[in-house]
C-alpha positions as CSV (number, residue, x, y, z in Angstrom):
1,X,68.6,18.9,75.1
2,X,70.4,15.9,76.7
3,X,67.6,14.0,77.2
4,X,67.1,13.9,73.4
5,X,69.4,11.4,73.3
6,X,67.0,8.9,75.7
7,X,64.0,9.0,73.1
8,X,63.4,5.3,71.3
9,X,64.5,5.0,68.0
10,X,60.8,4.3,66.2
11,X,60.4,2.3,63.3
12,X,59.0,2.7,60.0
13,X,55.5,2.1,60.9
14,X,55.6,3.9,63.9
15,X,57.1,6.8,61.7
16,X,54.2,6.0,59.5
17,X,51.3,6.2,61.4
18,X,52.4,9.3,63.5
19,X,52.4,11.2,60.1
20,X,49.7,9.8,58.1
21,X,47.3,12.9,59.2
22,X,49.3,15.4,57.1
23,X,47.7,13.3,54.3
24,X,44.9,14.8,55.1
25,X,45.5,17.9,56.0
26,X,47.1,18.4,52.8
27,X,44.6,17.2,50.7
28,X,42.3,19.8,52.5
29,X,45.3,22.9,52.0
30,X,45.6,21.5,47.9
31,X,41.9,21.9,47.4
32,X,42.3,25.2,49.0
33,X,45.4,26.1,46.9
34,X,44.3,24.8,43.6
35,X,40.6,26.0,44.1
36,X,40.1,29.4,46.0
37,X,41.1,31.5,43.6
38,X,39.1,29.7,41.0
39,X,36.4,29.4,43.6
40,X,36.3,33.6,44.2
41,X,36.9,34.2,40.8
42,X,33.5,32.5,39.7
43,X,31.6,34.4,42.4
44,X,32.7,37.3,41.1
45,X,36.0,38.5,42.8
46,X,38.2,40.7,40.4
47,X,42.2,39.4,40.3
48,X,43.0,42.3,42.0
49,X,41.3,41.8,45.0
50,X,41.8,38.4,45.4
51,X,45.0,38.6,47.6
52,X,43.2,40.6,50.2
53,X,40.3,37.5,50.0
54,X,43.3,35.4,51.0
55,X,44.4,37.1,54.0
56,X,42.0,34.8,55.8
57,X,44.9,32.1,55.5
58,X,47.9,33.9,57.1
59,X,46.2,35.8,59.4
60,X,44.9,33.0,61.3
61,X,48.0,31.4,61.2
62,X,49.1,34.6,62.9
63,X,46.9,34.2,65.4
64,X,45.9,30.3,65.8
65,X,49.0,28.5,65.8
66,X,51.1,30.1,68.6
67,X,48.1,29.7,70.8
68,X,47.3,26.3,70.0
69,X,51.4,25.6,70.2
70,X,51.4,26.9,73.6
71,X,48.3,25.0,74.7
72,X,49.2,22.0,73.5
73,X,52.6,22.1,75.2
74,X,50.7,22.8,78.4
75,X,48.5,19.7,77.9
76,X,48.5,16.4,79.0
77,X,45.7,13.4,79.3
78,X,46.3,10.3,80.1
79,X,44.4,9.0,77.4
80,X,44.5,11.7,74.9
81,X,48.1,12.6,75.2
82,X,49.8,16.3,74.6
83,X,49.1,16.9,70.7
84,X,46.5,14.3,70.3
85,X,43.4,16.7,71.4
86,X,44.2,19.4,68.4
87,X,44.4,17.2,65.7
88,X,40.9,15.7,66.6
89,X,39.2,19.3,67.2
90,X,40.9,20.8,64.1
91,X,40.1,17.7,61.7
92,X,36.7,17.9,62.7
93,X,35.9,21.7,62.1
94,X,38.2,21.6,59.3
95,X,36.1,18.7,57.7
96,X,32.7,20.7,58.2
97,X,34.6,23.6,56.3
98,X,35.8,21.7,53.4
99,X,32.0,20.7,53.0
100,X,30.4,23.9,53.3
101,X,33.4,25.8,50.6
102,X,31.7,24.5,47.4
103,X,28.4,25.7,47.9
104,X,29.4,29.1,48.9
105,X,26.3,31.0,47.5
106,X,28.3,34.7,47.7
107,X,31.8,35.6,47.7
108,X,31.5,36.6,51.2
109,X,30.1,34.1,52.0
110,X,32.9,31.9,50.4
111,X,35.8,34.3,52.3
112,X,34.0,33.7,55.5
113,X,34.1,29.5,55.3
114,X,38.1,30.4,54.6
115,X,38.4,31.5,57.5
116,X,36.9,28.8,59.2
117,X,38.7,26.4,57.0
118,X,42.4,27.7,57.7
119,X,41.4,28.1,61.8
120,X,40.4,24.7,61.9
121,X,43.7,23.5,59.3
122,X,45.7,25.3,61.9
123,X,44.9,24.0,65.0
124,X,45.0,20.4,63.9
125,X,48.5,21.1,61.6
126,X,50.7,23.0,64.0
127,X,51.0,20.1,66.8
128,X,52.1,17.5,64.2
129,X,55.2,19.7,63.6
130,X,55.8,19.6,67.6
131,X,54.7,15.7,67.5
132,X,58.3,15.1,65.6
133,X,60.5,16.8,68.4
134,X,58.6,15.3,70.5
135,X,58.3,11.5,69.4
136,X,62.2,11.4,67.9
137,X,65.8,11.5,69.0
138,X,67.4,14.6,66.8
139,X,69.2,12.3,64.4
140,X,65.5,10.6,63.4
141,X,64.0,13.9,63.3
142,X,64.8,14.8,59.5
143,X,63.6,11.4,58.6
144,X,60.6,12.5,60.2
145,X,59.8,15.6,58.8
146,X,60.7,13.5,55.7
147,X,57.9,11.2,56.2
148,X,55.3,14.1,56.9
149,X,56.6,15.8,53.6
150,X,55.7,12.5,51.9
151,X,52.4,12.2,53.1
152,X,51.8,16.4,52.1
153,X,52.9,15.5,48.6
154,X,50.5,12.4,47.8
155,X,47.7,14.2,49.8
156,X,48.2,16.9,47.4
157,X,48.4,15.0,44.1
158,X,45.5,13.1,44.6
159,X,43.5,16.5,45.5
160,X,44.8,18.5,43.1
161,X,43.9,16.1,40.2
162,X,40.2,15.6,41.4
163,X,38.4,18.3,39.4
164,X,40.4,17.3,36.2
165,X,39.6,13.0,36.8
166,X,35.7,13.8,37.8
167,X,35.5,15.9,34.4
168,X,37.6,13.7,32.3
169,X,36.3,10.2,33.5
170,X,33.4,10.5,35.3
171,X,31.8,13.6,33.1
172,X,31.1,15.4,35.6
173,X,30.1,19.3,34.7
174,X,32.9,21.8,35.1
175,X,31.0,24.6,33.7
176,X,29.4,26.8,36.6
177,X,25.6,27.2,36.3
178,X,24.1,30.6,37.3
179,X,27.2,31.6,38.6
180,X,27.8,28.9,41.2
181,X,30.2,26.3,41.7
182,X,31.0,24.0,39.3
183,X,30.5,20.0,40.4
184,X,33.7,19.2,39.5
185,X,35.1,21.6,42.3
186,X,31.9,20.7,44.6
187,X,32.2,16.6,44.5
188,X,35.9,16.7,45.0
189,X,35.6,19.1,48.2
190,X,33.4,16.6,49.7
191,X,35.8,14.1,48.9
192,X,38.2,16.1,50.7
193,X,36.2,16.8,53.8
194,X,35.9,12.9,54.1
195,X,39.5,11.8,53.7
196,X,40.3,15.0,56.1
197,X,39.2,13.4,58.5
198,X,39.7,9.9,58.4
199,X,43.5,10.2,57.9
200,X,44.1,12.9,60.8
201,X,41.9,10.3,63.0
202,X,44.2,7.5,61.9
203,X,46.9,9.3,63.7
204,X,45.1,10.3,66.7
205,X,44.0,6.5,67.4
206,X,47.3,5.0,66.2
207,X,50.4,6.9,67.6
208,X,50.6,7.4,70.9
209,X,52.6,10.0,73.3
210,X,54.8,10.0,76.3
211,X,54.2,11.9,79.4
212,X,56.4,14.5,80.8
213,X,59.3,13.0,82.4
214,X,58.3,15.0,85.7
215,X,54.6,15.0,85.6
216,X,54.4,16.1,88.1
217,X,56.5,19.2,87.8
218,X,54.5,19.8,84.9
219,X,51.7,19.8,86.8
220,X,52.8,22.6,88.9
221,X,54.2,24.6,86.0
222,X,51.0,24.0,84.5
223,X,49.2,25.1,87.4
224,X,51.4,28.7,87.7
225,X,51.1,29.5,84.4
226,X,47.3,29.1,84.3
227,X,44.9,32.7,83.2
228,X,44.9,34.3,79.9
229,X,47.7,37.4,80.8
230,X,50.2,35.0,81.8
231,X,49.9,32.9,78.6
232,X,49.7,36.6,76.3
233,X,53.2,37.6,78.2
234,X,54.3,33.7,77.2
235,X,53.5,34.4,73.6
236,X,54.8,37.5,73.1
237,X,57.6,37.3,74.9
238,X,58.9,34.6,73.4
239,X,60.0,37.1,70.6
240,X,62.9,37.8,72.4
241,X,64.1,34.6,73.4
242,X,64.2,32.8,70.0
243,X,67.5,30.8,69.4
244,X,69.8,32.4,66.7
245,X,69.1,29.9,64.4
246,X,65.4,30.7,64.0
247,X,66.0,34.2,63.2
248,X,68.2,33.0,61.0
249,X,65.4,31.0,59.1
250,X,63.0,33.7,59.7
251,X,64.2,36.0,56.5
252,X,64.4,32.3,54.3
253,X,61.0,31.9,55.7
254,X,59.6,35.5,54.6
255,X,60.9,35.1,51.1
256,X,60.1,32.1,50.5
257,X,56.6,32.2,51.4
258,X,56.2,35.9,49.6
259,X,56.6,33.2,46.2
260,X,54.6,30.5,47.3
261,X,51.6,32.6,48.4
262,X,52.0,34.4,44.7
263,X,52.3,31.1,43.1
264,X,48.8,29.9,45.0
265,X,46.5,33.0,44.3
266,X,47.8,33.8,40.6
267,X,48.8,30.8,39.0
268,X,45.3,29.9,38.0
269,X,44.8,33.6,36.1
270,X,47.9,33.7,35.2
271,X,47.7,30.2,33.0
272,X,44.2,31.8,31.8
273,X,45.6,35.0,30.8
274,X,48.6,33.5,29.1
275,X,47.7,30.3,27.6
276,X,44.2,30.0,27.4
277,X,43.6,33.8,26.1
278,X,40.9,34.7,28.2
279,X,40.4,36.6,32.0
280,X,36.3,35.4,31.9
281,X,35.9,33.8,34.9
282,X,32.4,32.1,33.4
283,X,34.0,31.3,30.0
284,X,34.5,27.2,29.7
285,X,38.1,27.8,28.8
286,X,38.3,29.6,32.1
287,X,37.7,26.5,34.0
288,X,39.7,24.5,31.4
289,X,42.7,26.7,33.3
290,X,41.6,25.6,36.4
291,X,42.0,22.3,36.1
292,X,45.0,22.2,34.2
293,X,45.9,23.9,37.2
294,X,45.5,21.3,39.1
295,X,47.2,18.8,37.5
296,X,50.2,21.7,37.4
297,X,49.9,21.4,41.3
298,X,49.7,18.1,41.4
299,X,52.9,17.3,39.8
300,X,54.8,19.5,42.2
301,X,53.2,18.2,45.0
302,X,54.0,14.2,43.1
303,X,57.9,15.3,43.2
304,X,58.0,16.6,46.7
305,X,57.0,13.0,47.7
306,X,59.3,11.6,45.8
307,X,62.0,13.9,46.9
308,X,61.0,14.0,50.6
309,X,63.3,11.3,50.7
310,X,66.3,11.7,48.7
311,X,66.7,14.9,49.7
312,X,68.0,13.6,53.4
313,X,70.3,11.4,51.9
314,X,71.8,14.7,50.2
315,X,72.1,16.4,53.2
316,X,74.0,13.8,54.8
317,X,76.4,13.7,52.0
318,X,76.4,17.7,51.9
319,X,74.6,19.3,55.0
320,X,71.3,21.1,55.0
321,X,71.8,24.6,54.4
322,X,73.1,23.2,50.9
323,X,70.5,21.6,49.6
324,X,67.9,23.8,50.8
325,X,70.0,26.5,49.2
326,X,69.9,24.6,45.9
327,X,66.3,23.5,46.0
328,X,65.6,26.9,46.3
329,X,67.3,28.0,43.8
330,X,66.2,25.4,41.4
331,X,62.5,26.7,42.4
332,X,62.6,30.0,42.0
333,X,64.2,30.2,38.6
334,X,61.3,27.0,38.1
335,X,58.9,29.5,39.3
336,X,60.2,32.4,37.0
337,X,60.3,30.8,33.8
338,X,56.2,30.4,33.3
339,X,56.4,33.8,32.3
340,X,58.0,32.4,29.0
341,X,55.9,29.6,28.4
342,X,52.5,29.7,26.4
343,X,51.6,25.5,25.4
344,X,50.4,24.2,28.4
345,X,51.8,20.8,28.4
346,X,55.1,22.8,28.8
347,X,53.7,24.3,31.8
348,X,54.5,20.9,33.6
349,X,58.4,21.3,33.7
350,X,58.9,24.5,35.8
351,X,56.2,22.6,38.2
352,X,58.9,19.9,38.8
353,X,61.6,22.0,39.7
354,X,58.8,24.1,42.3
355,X,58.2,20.4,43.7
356,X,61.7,19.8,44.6
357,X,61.9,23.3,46.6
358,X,58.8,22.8,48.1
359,X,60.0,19.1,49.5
360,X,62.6,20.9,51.0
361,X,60.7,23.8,52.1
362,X,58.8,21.4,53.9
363,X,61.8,19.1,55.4
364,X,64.6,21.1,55.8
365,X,63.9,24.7,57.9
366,X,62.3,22.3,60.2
367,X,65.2,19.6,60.6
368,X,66.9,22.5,61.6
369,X,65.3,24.5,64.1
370,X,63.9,21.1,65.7
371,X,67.9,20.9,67.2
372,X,68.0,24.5,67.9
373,X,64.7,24.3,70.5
374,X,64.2,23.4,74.1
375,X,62.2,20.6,74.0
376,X,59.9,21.7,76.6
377,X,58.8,24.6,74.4
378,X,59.2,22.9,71.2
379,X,54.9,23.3,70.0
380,X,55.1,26.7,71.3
381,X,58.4,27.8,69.5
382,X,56.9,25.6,66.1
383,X,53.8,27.7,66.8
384,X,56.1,30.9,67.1
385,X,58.2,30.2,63.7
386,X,54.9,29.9,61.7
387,X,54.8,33.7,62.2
388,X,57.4,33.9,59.9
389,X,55.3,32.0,57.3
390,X,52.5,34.0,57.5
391,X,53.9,37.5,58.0
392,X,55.1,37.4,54.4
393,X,51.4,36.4,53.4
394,X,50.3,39.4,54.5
395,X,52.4,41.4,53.5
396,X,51.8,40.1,50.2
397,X,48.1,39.9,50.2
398,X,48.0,43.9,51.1
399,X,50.8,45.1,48.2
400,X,50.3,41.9,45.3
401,X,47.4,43.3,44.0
402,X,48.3,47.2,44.1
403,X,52.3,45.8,42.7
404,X,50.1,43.6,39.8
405,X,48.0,46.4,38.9
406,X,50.6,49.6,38.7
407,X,53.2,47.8,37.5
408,X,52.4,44.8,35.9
409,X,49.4,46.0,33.7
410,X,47.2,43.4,35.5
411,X,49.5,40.3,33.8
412,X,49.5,37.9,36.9
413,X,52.1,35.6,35.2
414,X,54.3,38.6,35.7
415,X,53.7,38.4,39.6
416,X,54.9,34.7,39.4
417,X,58.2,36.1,38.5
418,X,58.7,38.3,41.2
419,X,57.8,35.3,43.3
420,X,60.3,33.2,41.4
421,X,62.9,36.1,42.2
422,X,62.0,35.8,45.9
423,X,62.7,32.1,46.6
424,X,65.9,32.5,44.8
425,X,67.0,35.1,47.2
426,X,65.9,33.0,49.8
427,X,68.1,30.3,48.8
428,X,71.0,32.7,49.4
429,X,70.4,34.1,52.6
430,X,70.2,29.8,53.5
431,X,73.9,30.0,53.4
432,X,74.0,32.2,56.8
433,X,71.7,30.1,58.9
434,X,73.5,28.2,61.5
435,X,72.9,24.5,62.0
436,X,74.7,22.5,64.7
437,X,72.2,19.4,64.9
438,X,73.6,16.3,64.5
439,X,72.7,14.1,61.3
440,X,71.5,10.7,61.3
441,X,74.7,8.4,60.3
C-alpha cells in the first residue's frame, strides 16, 4: 500500500478521459434496464417469469468478472497496457449485442442475446473499476469513482429517454406490429450499440497505463501462475483472504442490489398495473408505461450525475459510511412509496430520491474497498466483490416471482416495496463497515 502514495496526482482531463467509457457502457446497461422487461414482455413472457429471464445478468457477472479481473491483473502489453485489452473486446461484442436485442424474433431468442449482452458489458465494465486503483493515489480515488458515476448517470439519461424523444418528436411508432419490437425501442438500441462503442474506445486510445513497477517480477509471477487449475485455486481461494472491510460491504451489497434488481424488472408492470390500468403487453397504453418508464429512469440516473459530485464533498465533511447510510435510506423509503402513487407525473419524485442512492451506490462502497485492497490484486478483488452484486440477483430472480405471485396477488408495485425495504436495511448495516482510507483534504 505504501507505494500508493508515489502515483501522480492526474488532472481533470486525465480523470476525464480514463472514465468516459462508462458513458457507454451505461447507456448500453439503461437500455437494458429500461427495456428488457418491456422487450420480454412484448414477446410474450408472463411477469412472473420474467425474473428467471433475467438471471442472464447476474449469472454472468458471477462468472465473467472475476475471471476477467484476474486476467487482466495478469496482463501487460506494452502498447495495450493492463485493462486496456478488456474494454476493447467487451465494447465490441457488447456493441454487436445491443444491435441484434431489438429484433429478437422469439423470447428465447431475446434471453439468449442477454446473455451475450451482459458477457460482453462485463468483460469491458469490470477493469474500469480496477483502472481507478490503479491510475490514482487513494485520496483521488473517490473523486474518481465520482467521475465514473457521472459519466453512468448522463449515459443513462440520454438512453433512457430515447424511446420517449423518437416517439414524441420524431413520430416514430411505439406500437409493436405482429408482436415484434416496436421502432421506438429498435432505433434507440442501435443508437446505443453505436455510442457503446465509440465512448469505451475513447478511453482505450486516450488514457494510458503504467507498467508494473518490477516487470520483470511480474513476468515471472506471471509465468508461475500460468494453466487454468492454478488460476481456478486463485479465484476461489480468494474467498478466504478478503479484507474485513469487504465482507463488511458484502451484506450492504446483497441488500441493496435485492431492490435495485426489483426496481429494474418490475417497475415497468408495476407503473402499467397501477397507473395505466392495464397488464396487456400489446395494448398502446402498455407501451405508453414503457416509456414513461424511461423518463422515470432517466431522472434517477440525471440526479446521480449531479450528485456524483456533491456527494464527496459530504463525505469529507462527514465520512462515507454516513452518507451512504443516508443515501440509502433516502432511496429505499424513495423506492417504497410508488406503491402509493397513481398520476404519473408524481411518479417522478421517489425517482429523485432513488438517484441520489444510486450515485452513492455507485461512488461510495468502492471508495472504500479501493483503500482496503492490495494493489497488486486490486481487478481481481473488484472482480471478486461483484459476486456480492450478483448473488443477490439471483437469489432474487429464483424467489421474486414465486414471493409476487403467493403473496402479492401478482401486484408488482408491491415487489417495489419489499425492494424499498431492502435498501433501507442496507443503509443500516453501512454503519458497521470499517473504513480507514484516507480522504482527499
Amino acid at each position: 500500500m505504501e507505494m500508493a502514495s508515489l502515483k501522480p496526482r492526474l488532472t481533470f482531463w486525465q480523470l476525464w478521459n480514463m472514465s468516459f467509457g462508462f458513458f457507454g457502457i451505461q447507456f448500453g446497461f439503461a437500455l437494458q434496464n429500461a427495456n428488457t422487461s418491456r422487450i420480454f414482455s412484448t414477446l410474450g413472457a408472463s411477469p412472473d417469469d420474467l425474473p428467471l429471464f433475467w438471471l442472464a445478468a447476474p449469472v454472468t457477472g458471477l462468472l465473467v468478472q472475476p475471471v476477467i479481473g484476474y486476467m487482466s491483473d495478469n496482463t501487460w502489453h506494452p502498447y495495450w497496457g493492463r485493462r486496456r485489452p478488456f474494454f476493447f473486446l467487451g465494447a465490441i461484442f457488447a456493441s454487436l449485442a445491443l444491435f441484434l436485442m431489438p429484433n429478437s424474433t422469439t423470447l428465447w431468442m431475446a434471453v439468449a442475446v442477454l446473455w451475450m449482452m451482459d458477457a460482453a458489458i462485463n468483460v469491458s465494465m469490470e477493469p474500469f473499476r480496477a483502472f481507478v486503483g490503479d491510475k490514482l493515489d487513494v485520496t483521488q480515488q473517490t473523486a474518481g469513482y465520482a467521475m465514473q458515476t457521472f459519466f453512468i448517470g448522463c449515459g443513462a439519461v440520454v438512453a433512457s429517454l430515447l424511446p420517449t424523444i423518437f416517439s414524441d418528436y420524431f413520430a416514430v411508432s411505439n406500437v409493436p406490429v405482429n408482436g415484434m419490437i416496436p421502432d421506438t425501442v429498435r432505433f434507440s438500441f442501435y443508437i446505443g450499440a453505436l455510442v457503446y462503442l465509440l465512448s469505451v474506445m475513447w478511453t482505450v486510445f486516450t488514457a494510458t497505463e503504467a507498467p508494473p513497477d518490477d516487470l520483470a517480477q511480474f513476468r515471472a509471477e506471471r509465468k508461475a501462475s500460468a494453466g487454468l487449475g492454478h488460476a481456478i485455486a486463485e479465484i476461489l481461494g480468494g474467498f478466504g483472504k478478503m479484507p474485513k472491510t469487504m465482507v463488511q460491504l458484502a451484506f450492504v451489497q446483497f441488500f441493496t442490489w435485492i431492490a435495485l434488481f426489483a426496481m429494474w424488472i418490475y417497475t415497468g408492470t408495476a407503473v402499467a398495473d397501477n397507473v395505466w390500468g392495464t397488464t396487456n403487453a400489446q395494448s398502446e397504453a402498455f407501451q405508453d408505461a414503457g416509456n414513461w418508464v424511461g423518463i422515470m429512469f432517466g431522472v434517477y440516473n440525471g440526479v446521480s450525475a449531479l450528485a456524483a459530485f456533491i456527494l464527496p464533498i459530504f463525505a469529507r465533511a462527514t465520512s462515507r459510511k454516513v452518507v451512504h447510510t443516508t443515501c440509502l435510506l433516502i432511496g429505499g423509503a424513495s423506492l417504497a412509496s410508488i406503491f402509493m402513487i397513481t398520476d404519473k407525473q408524481t411518479l417522478i419524485y421517489p425517482m429523485i430520491g432513488v438517484g441520489i442512492a444510486w450515485a452513492s451506490v455507485l461512488t461510495m462502497p468502492y471508495a472504500i474497498l479501493a483503500g482496503a485492497l492490495p494493489a497488486r490484486r486490486m481487478g481481481y478483488f473488484m472482480g471478486l466483490f461483484n459476486f456480492f452484486v450478483v448473488i443477490p440477483q439471483i437469489v432474487s430472480g429464483l424467489l421474486l416471482g414465486w414471493v409476487t405471485s403467493h403473496f402479492f396477488g401478482g401486484h408488482t408495485v408491491k415487489t417495489l416495496m419489499l425492494g424499498g425495504a431492502c435498501m433501507a436495511l442496507a443503509g443500516v448495516l453501512t454503519l458497521f463497515v470499517t473504513d480507514k482510507a484516507p480522504e482527499a483534504k
